[in-house]
N, C-alpha and C positions, 0 to 999 in steps of 0.2 A: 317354519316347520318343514320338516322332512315330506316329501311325496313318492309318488309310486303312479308310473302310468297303467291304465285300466282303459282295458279295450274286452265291451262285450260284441260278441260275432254271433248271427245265426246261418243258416244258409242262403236266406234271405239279403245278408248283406251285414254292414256294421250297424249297433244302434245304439252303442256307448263308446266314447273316445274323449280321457278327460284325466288330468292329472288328479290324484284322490291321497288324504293323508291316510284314513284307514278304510279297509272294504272287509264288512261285516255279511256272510250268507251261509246258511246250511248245505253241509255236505252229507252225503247216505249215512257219515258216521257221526253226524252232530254239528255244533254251531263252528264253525270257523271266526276268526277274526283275523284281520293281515295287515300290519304295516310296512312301511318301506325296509326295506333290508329283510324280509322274511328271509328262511332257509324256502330251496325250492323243493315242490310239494306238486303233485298230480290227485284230485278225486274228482270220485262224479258228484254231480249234487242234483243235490233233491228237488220238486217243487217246492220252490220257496224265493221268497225277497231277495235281491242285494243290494244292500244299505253302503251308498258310495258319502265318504265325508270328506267334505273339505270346506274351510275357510268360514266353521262355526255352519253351514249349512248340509244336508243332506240327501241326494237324489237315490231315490228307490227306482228298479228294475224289477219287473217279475220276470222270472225264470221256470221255464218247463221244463228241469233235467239239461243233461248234457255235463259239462265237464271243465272243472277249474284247475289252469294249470296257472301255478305260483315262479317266479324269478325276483330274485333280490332286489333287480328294479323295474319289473314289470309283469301286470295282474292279467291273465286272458282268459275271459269265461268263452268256451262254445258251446251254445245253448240250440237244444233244438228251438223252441222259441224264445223270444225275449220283446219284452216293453217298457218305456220309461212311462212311471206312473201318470203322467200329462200324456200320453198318448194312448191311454186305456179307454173303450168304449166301455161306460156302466151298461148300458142299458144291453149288449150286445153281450157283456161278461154274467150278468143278472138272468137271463133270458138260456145261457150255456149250463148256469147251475140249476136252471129248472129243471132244465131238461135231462140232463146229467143225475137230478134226484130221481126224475120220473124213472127213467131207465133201470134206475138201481134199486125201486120198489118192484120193476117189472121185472127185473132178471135174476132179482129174489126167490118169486114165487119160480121161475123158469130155472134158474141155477146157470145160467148162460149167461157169457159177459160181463159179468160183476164187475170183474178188475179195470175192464176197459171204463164202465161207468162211472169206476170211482175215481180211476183217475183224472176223469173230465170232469170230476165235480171238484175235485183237487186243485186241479187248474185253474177255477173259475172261479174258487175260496180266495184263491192268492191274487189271481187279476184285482179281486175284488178288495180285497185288504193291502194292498199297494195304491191303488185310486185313491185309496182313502187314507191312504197312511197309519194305519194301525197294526202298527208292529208289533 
């Protein structure tokens, strides 16, 4: 079967580099799906998953925003953060969405910061449903 190399980057450094038949992840404008020979293609994407496949198995990546650029035979996410779901702390991502809810009951009643809460609770949804695999 056909493949497509896929390289996710943060600033941090690389933390995906891996030949993939398809890569499945949300962009601002909705779900993407990419195989080898795609047309090339630039968005930003969301928080959310990317579902790397190859060889009947599947590695998930959460992603915090940043930007999927597509080539015919090669996938570059640059994400401001990223993680391979085996490198996810629960307890650490569990502990972020508390806090992140608290915040956003607090800045409810305050009307300050909402957006910034929610997206840290955002974040800490998908760390969380990447560990886990529930896509």
């Amino acid at each position: 079967m056909k493949t497509v190399k896929v390289s996710v980057v943060t600033p941090d450094g690389p933390v995906y580099d891996s030949e993939v038949e398809m890569v499945s992840t949300k962009a601002k404008s909705g779900e993407l799906g990419i195989l080898p020979g795609h047309i090339p293609l630039v968005a930003p994407l969301a928080i959310s998953a990317v579902r790397l496949k190859k060889g009947g198995n599947t590695d998930f990546v959460a992603v915090s925003g940043g930007f999927l650029e597509v080539r015919p035979d090669q996938v570059t996410i640059l994400a401001q953060t990223a993680e391979l779901a085996s490198d996810i702390d629960v307890e650490r991502a569990l502990r972020a969405k508390e806090r992140a809810e608290q915040r956003m009951q607090e800045q409810r009643a305050e009307h300050t910061d909402f957006r910034r809460a929610e997206l840290a609770l955002q974040r800490a949804i998908n760390r969380l449903a990447v560990s886990e695999k529930k896509l």
